[in-house]
N, C-alpha and C positions, 0 to 999 in steps of 0.2 A: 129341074129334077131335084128329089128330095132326098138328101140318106138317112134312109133307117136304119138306124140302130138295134140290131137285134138283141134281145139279153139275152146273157149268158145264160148256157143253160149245163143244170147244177151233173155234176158227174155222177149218176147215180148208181154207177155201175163200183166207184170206189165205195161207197154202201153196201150194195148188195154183195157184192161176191166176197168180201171177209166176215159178212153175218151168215152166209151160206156155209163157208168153210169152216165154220164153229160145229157142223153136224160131225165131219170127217175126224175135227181134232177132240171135240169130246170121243167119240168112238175108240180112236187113239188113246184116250186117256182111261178110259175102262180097261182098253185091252191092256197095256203095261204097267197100271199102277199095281200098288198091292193093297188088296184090298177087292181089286175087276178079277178081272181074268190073271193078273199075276205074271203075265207074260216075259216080265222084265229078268224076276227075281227067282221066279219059279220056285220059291222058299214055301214049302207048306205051314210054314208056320207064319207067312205074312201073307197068307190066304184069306184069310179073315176079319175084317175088321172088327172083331171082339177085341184083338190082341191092340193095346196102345202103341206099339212099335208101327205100328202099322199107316197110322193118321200121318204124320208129316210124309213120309215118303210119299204119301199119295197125295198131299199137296206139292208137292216139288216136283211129282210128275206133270202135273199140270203146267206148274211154274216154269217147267223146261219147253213146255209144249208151244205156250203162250209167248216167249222170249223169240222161239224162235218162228213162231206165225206172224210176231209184228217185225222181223227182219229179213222176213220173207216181200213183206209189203208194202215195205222200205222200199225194197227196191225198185216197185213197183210205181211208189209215189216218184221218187226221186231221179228215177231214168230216163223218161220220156217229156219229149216238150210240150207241155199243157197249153191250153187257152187259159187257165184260170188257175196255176197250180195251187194257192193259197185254199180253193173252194177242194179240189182234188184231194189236199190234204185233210182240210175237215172231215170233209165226206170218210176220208180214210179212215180218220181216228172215231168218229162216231161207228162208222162199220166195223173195225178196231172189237171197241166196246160191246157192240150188240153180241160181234163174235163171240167173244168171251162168255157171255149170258148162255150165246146156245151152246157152248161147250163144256160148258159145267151143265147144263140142263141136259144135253145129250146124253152125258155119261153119269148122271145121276137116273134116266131113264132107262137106258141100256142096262145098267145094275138090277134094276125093280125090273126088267124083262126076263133076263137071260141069267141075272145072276142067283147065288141062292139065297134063300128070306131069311133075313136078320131079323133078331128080338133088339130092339132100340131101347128097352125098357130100363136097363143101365144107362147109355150113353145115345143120344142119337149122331153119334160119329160112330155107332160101330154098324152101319148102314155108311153105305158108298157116300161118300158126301162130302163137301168143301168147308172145313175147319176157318183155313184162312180166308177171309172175304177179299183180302189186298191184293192175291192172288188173280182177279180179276183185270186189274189195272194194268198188268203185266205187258198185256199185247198192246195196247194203246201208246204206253211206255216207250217199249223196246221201238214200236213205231216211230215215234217220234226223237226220239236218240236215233239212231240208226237215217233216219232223212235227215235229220242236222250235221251228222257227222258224214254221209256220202256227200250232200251238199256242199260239205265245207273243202271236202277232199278236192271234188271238180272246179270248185270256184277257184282253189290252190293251184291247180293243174293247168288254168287257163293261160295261154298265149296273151300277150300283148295286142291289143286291137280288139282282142274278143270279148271283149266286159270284164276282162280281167287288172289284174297291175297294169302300170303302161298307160290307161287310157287317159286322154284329155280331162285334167282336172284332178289326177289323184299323182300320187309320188313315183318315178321311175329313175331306176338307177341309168347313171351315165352311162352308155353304151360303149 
């Protein structure tokens, strides 16, 4: 008899579904920034991205968005017992990223759908739009922070015997 070796195979599902979820959190970001729909501030004067007041808060809405989709996905990486966590993680953080793409994509579409038409011909920031580019970074970020630091909590947390302190080869206080 022979064993075969099967390869691993890649988590593609840690791909897919935080690049999916980039539709729901752009959406989200139209509707409360100011600048979208205004939903947050409901200030008529931060209705419109003519007014310069208006450009950061509408990166920060994103920025809040993005912080908290990659701590969301955290937990997602970081909870469950993988075959391959390390690929689970990639996969994460490239779906991380993609996310982000379609979430500023989303919510820059949703604007030019439902929103009303801006003359750009001053600023092309005074159309719904992402100023800060770093701002993309953010879910990938917050991901990766967030699985280091759950990580590091449960590896603290562990028992004796369980891969933790304690085991054969590493330091254990005297009992």
């Amino acid at each position: 008899m022979t064993n075969s070796v099967r390869p691993a195979r890649l988590p593609w599902r840690m791909l897919l579904v935080p690049a999916a979820a980039g539709i729901p959190a752009g959406l989200l970001w139209w509707i409360v920034a100011p600048g979208g729909l205004n939903l947050l501030t409901r200030d008529p004067s931060l209705a419109t991205g003519g007014n310069p007041v208006v450009w950061l808060p509408r990166d920060l809405a994103l920025a809040g968005i993005m912080v908290l989709a990659g701590c969301l996905l955290a937990v997602f990486l970081a909870g469950g017992k993988r075959r391959d966590p390390q690929a689970a993680l990639l996969m994460g953080l490239a779906g991380a990223l993609a996310g982000s793409v379609v979430a500023w994509q989303t919510g820059v579409l949703a604007a030019r759908l439902w929103g009303p038409a801006a003359d750009a011909s001053a600023n092309a920031s005074v159309v719904f739009s992402l100023r800060a580019w770093p701002v993309l970074l953010l879910w990938p970020a917050a991901t990766a922070v967030s699985v280091f630091v759950l990580e590091l909590v449960a590896m603290l947390g562990r028992k004796p015997g369980d891969g933790g302190h304690g085991t054969p080869g590493t330091f254990s206080a005297v009992k």
